[in-house]
Each structure stands twice: as structure tokens, then as C-alpha cells.
N, C-alpha and C positions, 0 to 999 in steps of 0.2 A: 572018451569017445563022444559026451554030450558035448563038449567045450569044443571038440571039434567042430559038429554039426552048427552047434550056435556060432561059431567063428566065420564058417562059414557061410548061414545063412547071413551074416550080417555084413557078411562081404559084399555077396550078390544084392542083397538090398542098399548097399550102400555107395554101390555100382548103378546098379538102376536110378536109383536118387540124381546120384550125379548127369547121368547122359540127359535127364527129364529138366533139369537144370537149366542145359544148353540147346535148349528147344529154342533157338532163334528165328526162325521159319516157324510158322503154322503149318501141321504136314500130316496129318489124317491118314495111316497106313501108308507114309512114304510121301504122300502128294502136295507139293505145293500148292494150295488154290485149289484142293479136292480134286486133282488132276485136269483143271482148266488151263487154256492157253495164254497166259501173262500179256503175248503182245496181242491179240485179237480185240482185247479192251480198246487199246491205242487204233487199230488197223481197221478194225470193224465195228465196234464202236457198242459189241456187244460181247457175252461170255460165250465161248465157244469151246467145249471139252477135247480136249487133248488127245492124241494119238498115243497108247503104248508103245509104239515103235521110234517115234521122234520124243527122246528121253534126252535131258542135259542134267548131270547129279551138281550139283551150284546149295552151298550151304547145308550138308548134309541131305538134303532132300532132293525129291527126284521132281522135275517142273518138266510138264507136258506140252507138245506144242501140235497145232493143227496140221503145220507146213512146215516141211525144210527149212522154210524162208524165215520165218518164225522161229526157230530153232536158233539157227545162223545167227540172226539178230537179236536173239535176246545173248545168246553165248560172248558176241561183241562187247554189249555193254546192257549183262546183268542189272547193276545198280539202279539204269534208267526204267528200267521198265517191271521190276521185280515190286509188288507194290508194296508201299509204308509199311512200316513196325511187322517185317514179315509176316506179314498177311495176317495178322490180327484185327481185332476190330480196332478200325479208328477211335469209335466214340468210349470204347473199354480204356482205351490208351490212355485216353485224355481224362477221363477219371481211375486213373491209377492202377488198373489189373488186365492181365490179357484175358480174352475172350474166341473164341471160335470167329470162325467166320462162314457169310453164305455168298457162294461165287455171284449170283445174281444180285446183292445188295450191295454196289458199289458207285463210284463216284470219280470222275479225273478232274482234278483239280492242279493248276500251274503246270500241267503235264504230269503230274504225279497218280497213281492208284492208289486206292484205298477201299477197303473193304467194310463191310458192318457185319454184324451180328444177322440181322433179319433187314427185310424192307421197312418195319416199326421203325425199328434203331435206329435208319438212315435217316428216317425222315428227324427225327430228334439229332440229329449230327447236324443234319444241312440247316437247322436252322440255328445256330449260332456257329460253321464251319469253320472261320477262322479262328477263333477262340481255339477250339478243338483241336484244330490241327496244332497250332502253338501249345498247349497245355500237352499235348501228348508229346508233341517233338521235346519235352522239357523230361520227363516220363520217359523213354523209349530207352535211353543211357542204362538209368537202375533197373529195368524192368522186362531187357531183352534177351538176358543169359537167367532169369529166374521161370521155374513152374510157372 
């Protein structure tokens, strides 16, 4: 009966391991972007939080959108507008570990999103940006399907 229990627990624990693995998305109880609207960055040029009811499930995770319109177009083309290293911090990426992220501490760059840790951390990204972004897009391969 113990060998079972242990069998089992290390089942379920070994289970959970795995799924924490393929955290490819940053998703905070389900939410992509803490439940903010992906293309509002792009449209409005600020963070605007999500509606529950306009939900698109893209990467295991649920990405919230202001407007239909928003919804529609990000559903088109995901990729575009979905930001970097799923929504990890930039500057975490570019030195080597994921990091949370905070929807207001962000940045669009060649059309791209990207996110920080805090407004601190931003401001330490943007000032050597290119670097970062290249150092992390070298990083994002090993470091997208791990904890």
C-alpha cells in the first residue's frame, strides 16, 4: 500500500513538473499578459486590460482582448502581435532565465512587444536594447519549454 501511495505521488509530481516545463507563455492563472489586451499596445499605444468575454485559448493560455476587433486580429495573426519570449521579461531573457512580467513595463520595438519585469528593469533594457533583444533571441530556443 506505501509503494502505491509513493507511486503515486510521484506520478502526480512528475506530471506537474512536466506541464511547469512547457510554460511557453507567461500566464498568471490562465492570462496571457495578466489578462491585458496584446494588440491595444500596437492600436493604442497603451496597456488596456482585457475583457473576460472576448477570450482567444493560442498557446495554452487564455489572451484577453478589449474589442472583437482585437480579438479577430490578434486570432489572424497571433505571432505578430503576441509579445517576445511569451511575455517574459526581455531583459530576464537576454541574461539567461525567465522572469515574470508587469503589463505597464513595456516597449515596441521593429513592431515587436516586449515586456519587463518592472519600469526599473525597463529602463536598464532600453539602455543597451539591441544588444538584449539579440542576446535573448539567442536564449529563447533553450529557455522557452523550461521552468
Amino acid at each position: 500500500m506505501k509503494k502505491e501511495i509513493l507511486l503515486t505521488v510521484f506520478l502526480i509530481a512528475s506530471t506537474i513538473s512536466l506541464l511547469a516545463q512547457k510554460a511557453e507563455v507567461f500566464n498568471p492563472s490562465n492570462q496571457a499578459i495578466r489578462g491585458y489586451d496584446p494588440i491595444a499596445y500596437f492600436k493604442e499605444g497603451k496597456p488596456v486590460k482585457g475583457n473576460e468575454k472576448l477570450t482567444y485559448q493560442w498557446k495554452d493560455a487564455n489572451w484577453y482582448f478589449s474589442s472583437k476587433q482585437n480579438l479577430d486580429l490578434f486570432a489572424k495573426n497571433s505571432e505578430q502581435y503576441a509579445p517576445q519570449y511569451g511575455g517574459y521579461c526581455a531583459y530576464g531573457m537576454s541574461e539567461g532565465h525567465k522572469a515574470p512580467t508587469d503589463p505597464n513595463a513595456w516597449t515596441i520595438v521593429n513592431g515587436k512587444l516586449y515586456l519587463n519585469y518592472s519600469l526599473d528593469v525597463k529602463e536598464k533594457w532600453i539602455k543597451n536594447q539591441k544588444e538584449r533583444i539579440d542576446q535573448a533571441n539567442k536564449n529563447w530556443p533553450q529557455l522557452k519549454d523550461k521552468e
